[in-house]
C-alpha positions in Angstrom: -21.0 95.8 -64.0 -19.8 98.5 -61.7 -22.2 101.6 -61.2 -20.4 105.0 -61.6 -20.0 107.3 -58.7 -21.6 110.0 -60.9 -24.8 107.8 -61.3 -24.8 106.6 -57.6 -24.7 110.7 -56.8 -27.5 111.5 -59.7 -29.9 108.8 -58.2 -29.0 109.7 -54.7 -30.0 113.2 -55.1 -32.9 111.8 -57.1 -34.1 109.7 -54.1 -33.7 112.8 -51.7 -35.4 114.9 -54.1 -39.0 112.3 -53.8 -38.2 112.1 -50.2 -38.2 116.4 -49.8 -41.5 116.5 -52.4 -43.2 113.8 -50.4 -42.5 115.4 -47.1 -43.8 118.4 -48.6 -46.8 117.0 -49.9 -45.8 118.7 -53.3 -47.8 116.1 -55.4 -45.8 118.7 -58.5 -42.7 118.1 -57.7 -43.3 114.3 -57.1 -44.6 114.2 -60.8 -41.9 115.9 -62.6 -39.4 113.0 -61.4 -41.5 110.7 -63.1 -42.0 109.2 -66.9 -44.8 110.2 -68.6 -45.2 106.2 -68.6 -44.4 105.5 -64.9 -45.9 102.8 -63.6 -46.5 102.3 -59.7 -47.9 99.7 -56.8 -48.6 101.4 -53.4 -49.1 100.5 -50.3 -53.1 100.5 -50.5 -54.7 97.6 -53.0 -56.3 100.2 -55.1 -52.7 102.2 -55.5 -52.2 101.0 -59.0 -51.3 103.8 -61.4 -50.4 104.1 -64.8 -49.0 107.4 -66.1 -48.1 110.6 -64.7 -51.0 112.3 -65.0 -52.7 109.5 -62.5 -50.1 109.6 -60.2 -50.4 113.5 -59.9 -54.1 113.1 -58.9 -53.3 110.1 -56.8 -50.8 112.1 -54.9 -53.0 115.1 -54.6 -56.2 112.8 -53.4 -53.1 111.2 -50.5 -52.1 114.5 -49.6 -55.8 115.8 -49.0 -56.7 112.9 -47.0 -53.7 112.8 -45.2 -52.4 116.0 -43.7 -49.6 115.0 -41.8 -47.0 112.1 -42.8 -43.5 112.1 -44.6 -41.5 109.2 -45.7 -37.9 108.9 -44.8 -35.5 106.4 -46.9 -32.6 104.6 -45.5 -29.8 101.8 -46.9 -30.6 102.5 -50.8 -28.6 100.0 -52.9 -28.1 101.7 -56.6 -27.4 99.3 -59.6 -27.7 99.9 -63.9 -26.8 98.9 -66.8 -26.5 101.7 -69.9 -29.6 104.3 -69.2 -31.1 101.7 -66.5 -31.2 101.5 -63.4 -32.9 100.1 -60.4 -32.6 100.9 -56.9 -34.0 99.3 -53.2 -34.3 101.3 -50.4 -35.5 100.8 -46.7 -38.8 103.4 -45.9 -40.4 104.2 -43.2 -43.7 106.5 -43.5 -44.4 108.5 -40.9 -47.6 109.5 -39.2 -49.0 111.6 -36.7 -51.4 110.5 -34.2 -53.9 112.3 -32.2 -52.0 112.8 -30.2 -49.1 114.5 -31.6 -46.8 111.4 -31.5 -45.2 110.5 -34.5 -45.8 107.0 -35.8 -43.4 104.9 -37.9 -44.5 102.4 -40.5 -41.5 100.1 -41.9 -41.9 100.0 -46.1 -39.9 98.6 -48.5 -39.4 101.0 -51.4 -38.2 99.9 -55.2 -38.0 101.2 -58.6 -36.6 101.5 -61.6 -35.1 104.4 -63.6 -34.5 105.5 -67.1 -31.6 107.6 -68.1 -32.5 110.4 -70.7 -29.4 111.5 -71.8 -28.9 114.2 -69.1 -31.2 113.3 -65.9 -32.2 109.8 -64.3 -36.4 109.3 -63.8 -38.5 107.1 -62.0 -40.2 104.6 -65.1 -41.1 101.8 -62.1 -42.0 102.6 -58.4 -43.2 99.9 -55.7 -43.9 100.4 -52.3 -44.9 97.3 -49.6 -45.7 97.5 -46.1 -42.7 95.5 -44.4 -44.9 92.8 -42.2 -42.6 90.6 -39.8 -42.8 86.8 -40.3 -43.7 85.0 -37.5 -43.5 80.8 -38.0 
């Protein structure tokens, strides 16, 4: 089924929007495009949250411990059915070093998102480190 400019442009702006509140560190503004039932897998084995109230304090406890870094999303393929949709996007998460150099970490960034009858929001979010394959 074909996806609708309109909700290409709504989860577009949606994605931007997570992308500004990360690179913010604005662990409030992350939450509020969540589901009060989000579920999400990070990068880190113990990033397993449930709920938006744990990924507020998750976010916070990231932001604290890391005081530089931003994420920056490339290539995102939007599809969805009625009020679902799912979307994969390229990442990279971005680091400064000591030094002042800015390091880039390759991600792979996925989710799913619930329609509410007038605004798209993240029910499913799955980051992985991208790790090359070498045979």
């Amino acid at each position: 089924m074909p996806v609708s400019a309109q909700t290409i442009d709504q989860i577009t702006v949606l994605l931007s929007r997570y992308q500004t509140a990360y690179n913010d560190h604005n662990a409030e503004a992350l939450a509020g495009l969540l589901a009060a039932d989000v579920v999400m897998y990070g990068c880190r084995t113990e990033e397993v949250i449930s709920g938006r109230e744990s990924f507020l304090s998750a976010m916070r406890e990231n932001f604290a411990r890391y005081k530089t870094g931003g994420i920056r999303f490339a290539d995102a393929e939007i599809k969805s059915e009625g009020v679902i949709a799912w979307l994969s996007a390229s990442c990279m998460l971005l680091s400064t070093a000591g030094s002042g150099a800015v390091h880039e970490t390759p991600c792979r960034f996925t989710a799913v998102l619930r329609g509410t009858g007038h605004a798209w929001e993240f029910a499913q979010i799955h980051m992985s480190l991208g790790y090359p394959y070498h045979a």
